[in-house]
N, C-alpha and C positions, 0 to 999 in steps of 0.2 A: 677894419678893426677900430674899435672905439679907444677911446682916449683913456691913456691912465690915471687912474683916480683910487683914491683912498676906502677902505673897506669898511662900512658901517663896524659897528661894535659890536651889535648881534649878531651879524652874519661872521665876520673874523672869529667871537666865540662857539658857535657853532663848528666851523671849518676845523679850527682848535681840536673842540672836543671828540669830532672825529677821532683824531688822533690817539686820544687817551681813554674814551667812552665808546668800547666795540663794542658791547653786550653787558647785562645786571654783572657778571663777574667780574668786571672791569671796575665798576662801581663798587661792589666790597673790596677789592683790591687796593683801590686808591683811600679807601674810607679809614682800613684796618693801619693802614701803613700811616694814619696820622695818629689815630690811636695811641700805637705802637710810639711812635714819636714821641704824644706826651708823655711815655714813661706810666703808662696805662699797666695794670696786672691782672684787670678782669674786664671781658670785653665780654657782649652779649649781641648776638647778629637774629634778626628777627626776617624771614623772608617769607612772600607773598606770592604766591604765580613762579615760581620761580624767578624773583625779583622784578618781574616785569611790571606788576600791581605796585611795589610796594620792598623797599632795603631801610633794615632802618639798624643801624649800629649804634651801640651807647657805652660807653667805655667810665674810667673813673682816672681820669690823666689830671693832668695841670690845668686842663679849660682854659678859658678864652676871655680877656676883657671883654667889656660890653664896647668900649670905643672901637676894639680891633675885629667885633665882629663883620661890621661891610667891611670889612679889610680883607678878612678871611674869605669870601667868597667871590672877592676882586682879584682878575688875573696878574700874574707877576708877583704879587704879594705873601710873602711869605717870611716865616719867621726863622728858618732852620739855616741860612746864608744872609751871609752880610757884604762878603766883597768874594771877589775873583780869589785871593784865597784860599776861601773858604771851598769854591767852588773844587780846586785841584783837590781836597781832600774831604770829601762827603763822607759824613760819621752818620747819617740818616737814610731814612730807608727813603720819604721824599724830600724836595727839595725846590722843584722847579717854580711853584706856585700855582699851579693849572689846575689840579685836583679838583677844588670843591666849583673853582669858575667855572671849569668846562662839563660836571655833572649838573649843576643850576641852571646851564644853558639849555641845557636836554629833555628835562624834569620842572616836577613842581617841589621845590626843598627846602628843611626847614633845618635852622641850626639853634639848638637848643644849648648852653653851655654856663659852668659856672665855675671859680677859683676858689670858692670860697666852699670850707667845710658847713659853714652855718649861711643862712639867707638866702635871697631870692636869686632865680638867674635871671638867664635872658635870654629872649628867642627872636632871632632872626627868620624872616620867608624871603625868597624869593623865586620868584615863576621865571621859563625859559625868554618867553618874548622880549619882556623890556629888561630882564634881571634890575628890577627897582627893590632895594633891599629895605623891609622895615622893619623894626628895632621894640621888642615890646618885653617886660618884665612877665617872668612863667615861672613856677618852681620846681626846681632841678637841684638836684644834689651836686658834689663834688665831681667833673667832667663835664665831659660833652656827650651828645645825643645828635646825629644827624636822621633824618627822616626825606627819605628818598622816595616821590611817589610818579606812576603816571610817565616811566620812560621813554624816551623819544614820544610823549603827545604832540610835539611842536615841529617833529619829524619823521613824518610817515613814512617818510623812503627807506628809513634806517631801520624803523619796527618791523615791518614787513619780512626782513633779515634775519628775524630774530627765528630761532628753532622752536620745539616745542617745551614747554614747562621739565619737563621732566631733564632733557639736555640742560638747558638754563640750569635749572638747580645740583646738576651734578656737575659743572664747571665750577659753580659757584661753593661747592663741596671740595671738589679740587684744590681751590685757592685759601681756604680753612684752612688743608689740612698741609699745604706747605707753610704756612707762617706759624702753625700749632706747632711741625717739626723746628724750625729756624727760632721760637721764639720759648721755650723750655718754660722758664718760670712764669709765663701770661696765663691764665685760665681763659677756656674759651666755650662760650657756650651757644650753641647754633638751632635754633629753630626755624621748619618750612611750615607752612597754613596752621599755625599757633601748634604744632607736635612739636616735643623734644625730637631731633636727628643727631648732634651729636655734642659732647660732654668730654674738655677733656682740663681738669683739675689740672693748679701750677706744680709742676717738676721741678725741684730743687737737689734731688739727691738721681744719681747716674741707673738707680732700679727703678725711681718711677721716670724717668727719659727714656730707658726701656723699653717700660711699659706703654707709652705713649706711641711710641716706635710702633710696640707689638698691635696696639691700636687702630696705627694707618696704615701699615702695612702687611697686617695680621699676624697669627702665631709662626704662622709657617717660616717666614723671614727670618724672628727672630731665633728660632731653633735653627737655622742655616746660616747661619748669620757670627762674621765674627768683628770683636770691637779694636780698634786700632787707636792710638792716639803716637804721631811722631813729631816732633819738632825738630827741625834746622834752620838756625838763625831767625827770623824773622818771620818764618813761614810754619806754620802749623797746621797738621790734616789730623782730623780726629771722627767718628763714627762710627759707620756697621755697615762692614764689607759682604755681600751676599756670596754662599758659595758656591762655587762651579758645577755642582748637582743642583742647584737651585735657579739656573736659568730659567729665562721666560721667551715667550714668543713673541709677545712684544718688549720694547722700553715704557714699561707701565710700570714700573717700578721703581726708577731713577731719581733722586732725590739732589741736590748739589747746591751747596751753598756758600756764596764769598763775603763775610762779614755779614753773614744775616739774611744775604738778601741770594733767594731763589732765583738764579741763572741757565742759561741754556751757553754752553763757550764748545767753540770749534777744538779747542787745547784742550779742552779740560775731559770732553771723549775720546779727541785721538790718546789720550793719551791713560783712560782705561779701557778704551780698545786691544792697544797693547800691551799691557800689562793682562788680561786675558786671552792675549792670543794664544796662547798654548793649551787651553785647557777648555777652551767654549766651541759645544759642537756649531756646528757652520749653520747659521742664522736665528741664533739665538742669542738673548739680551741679557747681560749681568743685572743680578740688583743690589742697591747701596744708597746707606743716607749717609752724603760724606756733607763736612764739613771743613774749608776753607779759611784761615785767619792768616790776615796780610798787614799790613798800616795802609791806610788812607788812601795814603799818597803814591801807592804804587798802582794802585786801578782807579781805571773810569768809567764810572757808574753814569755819566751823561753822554752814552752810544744811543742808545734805542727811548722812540717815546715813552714805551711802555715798560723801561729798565729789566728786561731781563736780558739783555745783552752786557757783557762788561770789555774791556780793553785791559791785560796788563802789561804794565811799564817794563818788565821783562818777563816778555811769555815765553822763552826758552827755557830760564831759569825756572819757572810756576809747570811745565811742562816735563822737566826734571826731575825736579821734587815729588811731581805726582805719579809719574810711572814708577818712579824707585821703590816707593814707600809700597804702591799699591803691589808694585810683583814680586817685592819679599813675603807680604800681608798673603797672596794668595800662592805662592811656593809652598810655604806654609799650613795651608789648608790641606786636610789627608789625615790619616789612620795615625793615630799614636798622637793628637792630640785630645788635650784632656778637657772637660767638661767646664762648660762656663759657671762658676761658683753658684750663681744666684738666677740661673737659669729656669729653674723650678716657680720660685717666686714672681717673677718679672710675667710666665706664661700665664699665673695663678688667678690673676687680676683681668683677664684677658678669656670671653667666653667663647666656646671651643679651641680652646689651646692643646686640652687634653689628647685630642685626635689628629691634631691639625698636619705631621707628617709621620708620614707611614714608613712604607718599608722603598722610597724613591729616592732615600739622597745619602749623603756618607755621615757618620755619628756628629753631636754635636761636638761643636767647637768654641774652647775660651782661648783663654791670654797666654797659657803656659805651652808652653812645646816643644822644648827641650828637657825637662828634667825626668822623660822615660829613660830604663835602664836597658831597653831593649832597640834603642835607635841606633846602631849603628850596623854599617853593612857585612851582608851574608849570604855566599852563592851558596849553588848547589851544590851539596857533598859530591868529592867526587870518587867517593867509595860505590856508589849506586846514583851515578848521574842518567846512564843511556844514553840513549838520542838527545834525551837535554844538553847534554852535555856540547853536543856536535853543535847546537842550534850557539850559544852560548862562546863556545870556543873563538867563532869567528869573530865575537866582538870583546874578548878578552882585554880587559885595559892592561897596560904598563905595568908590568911589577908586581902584578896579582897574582900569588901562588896559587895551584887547585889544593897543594897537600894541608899550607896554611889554615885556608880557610874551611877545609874539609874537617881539621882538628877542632876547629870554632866550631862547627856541626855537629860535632858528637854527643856535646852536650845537652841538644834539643829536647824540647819534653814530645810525645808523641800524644794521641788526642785523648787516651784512656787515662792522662796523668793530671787531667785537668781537676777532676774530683779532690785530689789528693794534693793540690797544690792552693799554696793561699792567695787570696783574693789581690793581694800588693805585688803579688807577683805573676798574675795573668800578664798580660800582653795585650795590648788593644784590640789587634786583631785574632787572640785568642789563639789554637792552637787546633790542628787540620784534625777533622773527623772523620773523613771521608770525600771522593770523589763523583760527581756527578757523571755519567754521560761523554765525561772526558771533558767535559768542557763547567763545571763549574768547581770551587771546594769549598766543601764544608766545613767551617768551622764553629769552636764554641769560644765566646770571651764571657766577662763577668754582665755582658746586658743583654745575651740571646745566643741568639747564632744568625752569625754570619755568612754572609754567599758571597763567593769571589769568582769575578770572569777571570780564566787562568791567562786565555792568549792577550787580553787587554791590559790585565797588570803586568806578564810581565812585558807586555810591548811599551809601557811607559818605562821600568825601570830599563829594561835596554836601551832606549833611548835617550835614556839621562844621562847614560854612563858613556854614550858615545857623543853626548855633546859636551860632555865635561873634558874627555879625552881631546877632542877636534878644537876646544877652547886652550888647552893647554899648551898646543903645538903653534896654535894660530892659522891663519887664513893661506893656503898656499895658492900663489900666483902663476897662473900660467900663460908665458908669453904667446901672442899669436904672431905665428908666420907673414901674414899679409895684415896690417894694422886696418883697422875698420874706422872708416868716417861716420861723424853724426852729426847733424844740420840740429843745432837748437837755437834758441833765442840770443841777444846780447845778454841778457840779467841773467840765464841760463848758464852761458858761459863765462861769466863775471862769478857767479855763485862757486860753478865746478874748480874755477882755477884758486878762489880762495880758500879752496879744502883741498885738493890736490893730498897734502897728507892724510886725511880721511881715509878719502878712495885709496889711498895705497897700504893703508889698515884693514880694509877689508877688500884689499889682495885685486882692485880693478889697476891697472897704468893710465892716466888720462895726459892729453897735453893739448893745450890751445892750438888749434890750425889757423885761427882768424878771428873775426868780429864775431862770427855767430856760427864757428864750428868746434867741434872736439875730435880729438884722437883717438882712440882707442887701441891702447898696445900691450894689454894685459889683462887678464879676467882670470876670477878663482878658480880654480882646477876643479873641483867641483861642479861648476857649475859651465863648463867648458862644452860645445856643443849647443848649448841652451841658447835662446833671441836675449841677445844683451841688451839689446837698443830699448826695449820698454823698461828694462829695470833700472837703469840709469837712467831714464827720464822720470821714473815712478823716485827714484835718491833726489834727484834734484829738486822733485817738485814737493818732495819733505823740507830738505833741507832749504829751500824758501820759506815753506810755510812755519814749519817748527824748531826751525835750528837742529836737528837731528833725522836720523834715520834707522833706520830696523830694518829696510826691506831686505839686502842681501842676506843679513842674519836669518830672517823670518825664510829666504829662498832656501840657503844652507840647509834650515833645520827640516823644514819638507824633506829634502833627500837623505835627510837621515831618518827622516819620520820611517820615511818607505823603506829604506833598510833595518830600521830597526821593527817592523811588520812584519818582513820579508822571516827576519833573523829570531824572531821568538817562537814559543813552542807554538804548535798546532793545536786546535781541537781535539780531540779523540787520542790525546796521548796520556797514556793512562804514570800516574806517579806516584811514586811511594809518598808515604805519611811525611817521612826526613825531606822529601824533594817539596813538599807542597808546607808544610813547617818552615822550611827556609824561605820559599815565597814569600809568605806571609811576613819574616822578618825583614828579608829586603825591602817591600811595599813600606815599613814602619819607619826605615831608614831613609827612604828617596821621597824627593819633594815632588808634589806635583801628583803624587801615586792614585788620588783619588779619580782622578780620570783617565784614561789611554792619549795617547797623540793626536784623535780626532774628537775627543771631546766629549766621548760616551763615558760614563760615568764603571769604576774597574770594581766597588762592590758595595753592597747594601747592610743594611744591620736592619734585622729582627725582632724587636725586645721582645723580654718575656709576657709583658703585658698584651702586644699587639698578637700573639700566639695565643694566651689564651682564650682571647677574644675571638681568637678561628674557631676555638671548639668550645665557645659558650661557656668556658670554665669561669665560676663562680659567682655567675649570676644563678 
């Protein structure tokens, strides 16, 4: 082995820019985030080969001395940190100083830049080999302009790497259209081989942020799409939650941002994972452009070279916040919520908006959704229940009379009295026309007619009602006869014995046997018979990583899932007009109704437009 020694300076920048120069989109990545820095509001991104040729970004920020330009293109050097500090609480997008040194090393690049509204600027070049930086007077307006040319010339091992033009510029389309969402009031305007690609004007008011929404993530989104904004203390989530008919097959639509800056966080998906878990069919991907605001100083933004990683100073607490907020947001989501005000407007701007969903997801959704006069709950009469009745009976809650609520059904309108009834007093899901095949119902509201899968709605509202009940009682514990051993780790069993009350919350007995064992002397009756041993190690291995757990709730509600399957009506059961009316108002009242227990979607809406469209009416 040879002897240790110090690393040239072109070779250490090279090694560097590895790190932060993967590909042309790495390059506008780091370019825009300075940009951005200066306090820039109109940026212009010009690409060539799909940046391979040729990146050249020119913004209208603060600019650059002419003494700090070799500065600027010197590693380490940067303007946005002063001291350690400063470092624990990064208010910028970058920071580290690498940026423009580690693309100059790679490239042939020129920095163009001026402070001044009047008068000449100044252009700096420098080439990858020697990065010798010189210093010449150019005129340039108010900003900078970088000119990016000639990527890895100086490093063929790394071109070679490179995909084809067309991948290149759709990464590089990618990384647009996340700082476009994260950065509202910058205007951005994006050119590939001198075409306009994409255009998107600054957002100051909440309809064109929308709109720009509706932009990158098309109409469809935002027509399924509902907007949240919560604060508790310190922590704020604000954005556009996608809804549960709106899933996708991939996570191609996942947007998440912490102070600005586009992350990927292990907490920040477990924890809208969970908050969908009830209502997402089994592998399929929610979509949402959320938004995150913290202070400074509770996350660290200097994890990963490439900053899309973050650290926070309490990710239990941020882990918290984000499921709570999110599965009241999507609880929420379902029949009897009212139309987003300016919904119309926001799609109008937005070309093929007009068709964009059809007859695939549940009505839209805005802000309000409590102030229908038709939310609250209503079984089946039990004047003319049937076999419904029988199905129904065995998950009867507490203190629920049949003659009570049967009096509350008398009142029902039936489907002939819709004509005759005013528009404020429709009902979301409007009111039963008729029955399908035994298996769907027809209804009318004031935007079409609607279709309802009868066994999937009401297999959600039975299961709401039995988790409401089984919440009320609490978790009941059943001792076992012969106590079961479990061999886990020390930190394993350091974690279990300091929740110990926990697990005794949701009904397991644990008690330390030694250094790296546990007891086992109680499991929930429920769940009695079942392999205990992976689900206690699947709690522990949360409650390390997130400070929380779900799984035995998430086990719990499976056996209720399939009992409350078991326990709703059948296909092929034919129902009166009064039985399939009160359906429809139960579904108005229960959260969640928009989907069944496994995540299939319980009924669609028809407008009158999309109908007449079937029969060519009025073209």
């Amino acid at each position: 082995m040879s002897r240790i020694q110090l690393l040239s300076p072109r070779l250490a920048n090279q090694i560097a820019a590895g790190e932060v120069v993967e590909r042309p989109a790495s390059v506008v990545k780091e370019l825009l985030e300075n940009s951005l820095d200066a306090g820039a509001d109109t940026v212009d991104i010009d690409i060539e080969q799909g940046g391979i040729k040729r990146v050249r970004i020119r913004d209208n920020g603060c600019g650059i001395e002419k003494d700090d330009l070799p500065l600027a293109i010197s590693r380490h050097a940067t303007s946005k940190i002063l001291a350690l500090e400063d470092l624990e609480a990064v208010g910028t997008l970058g920071f580290r100083g690498e940026a423009l040194a580690s693309v100059a090393s790679v490239s042939r690049l020129s920095l163009s830049s001026n402070t001044q509204s009047e008068g000449a600027g100044w252009l700096a070049r420098c080439e990858g080999r020697d990065m010798r930086v010189d210093v010449e007077p150019t005129a340039h307006p108010r900003g900078s302009s970088v000119d990016v040319r000639d990527l890895f010339f100086n490093t063929p091992a790394r071109r070679k790497f490179l995909r084809t033009e067309k991948t290149e510029y759709s990464r590089i389309d990618d990384v647009v259209k996340k700082l476009a969402l994260s950065h509202f009031d910058v205007a951005f305007n994006l050119r590939h081989n001198n075409k306009p690609a994409r255009r998107f004007p600054a957002a100051t008011t909440q309809l064109e942020q929308e709109r720009r929404v509706a932009a990158v993530c098309g109409p469809a989104f935002m027509e399924q799409a509902r907007f949240l904004n919560t604060e508790v203390g310190d922590l704020r989530l604000w954005g556009w939650l996608g809804a549960p008919t709106f899933s996708r097959s991939q996570a191609d639509l996942q947007y998440f941002f912490v102070n600005g800056r586009s992350i990927r966080d292990k907490v920040v998906s477990h924890a809208v994972r969970q908050a969908y878990q009830d209502v997402l069919y089994h592998g399929r991907h929610p979509a949402y452009v959320l938004f995150l605001e913290l202070p400074a100083t509770d996350v660290d933004v200097n994890v990963h070279p490439t900053k899309h990683e973050v650290r926070f100073r309490e990710s239990r607490t941020v882990h918290g916040f984000l499921y709570g907020s999110l599965s009241r947001i999507v609880a929420e989501m379902g029949p009897g919520r009212e139309e987003g005000e300016q919904l119309a407007d926001v799609l109008a701007a937005v070309p093929g908006a007009g068709s964009a969903v059809g007859a695939t997801g549940a009505m839209k959704m805005g802000k309000n959704s409590h102030a229908l006069p038709y939310q609250h709950p209503v079984a089946f009469p039990a004047h003319d229940r049937g076999a419904v009745s029988e199905q129904m009976a065995v998950y009867q809650l507490p203190g629920q009379e049949g003659g009570a609520v049967a009096a509350a059904n008398n009142g029902l309108h039936t489907g002939g009295e819709i004509e005759g009834a005013e528009q404020a007093e429709i009902p979301p899901l409007g009111y039963a026309l008729s029955q399908l095949r035994g298996i769907f119902i027809l209804a009318e509201n004031r935007e079409g007619l609607v279709l309802v899968d009868m066994h999937a709605a009401h297999e959600r509202i039975t299961y709401e009602h039995m988790k409401t009940a089984y919440e009320g009682v609490g978790v009941a514990a059943q001792p076992l006869l012969v106590p079961e051993a479990l061999a886990v780790s020390e930190k394993e069993a350091d974690c279990a014995e300091s929740h110990l009350a926990l697990f005794e919350t949701l009904g397991i007995t644990l008690q330390r046997a030694g250094p790296e064992s546990l007891m086992v002397r109680a499991v929930p009756a429920l769940l009695r018979g079942a392999d205990i041993e992976p689900l206690i190690r699947d709690v522990l291995a949360d409650l390390l990583t997130h400070g929380t757990t779900r799984r035995i709730e998430e086990q719990i509600n499976e056996i209720l899932s399939t009992m409350a399957c078991h326990g709703s009506v059948r296909a092929g059961r034919q129902l009166t007009l009064t039985e399939m009316n009160a359906l429809l108002r139960e579904m108005e009242a229960t959260e969640r109704s928009g989907q069944c227990n496994h995540g299939r979607p319980t009924w669609t809406q028809l407008s009158m437009t999309e109908l007449d469209a079937l029969f060519m009416r009025g073209r």
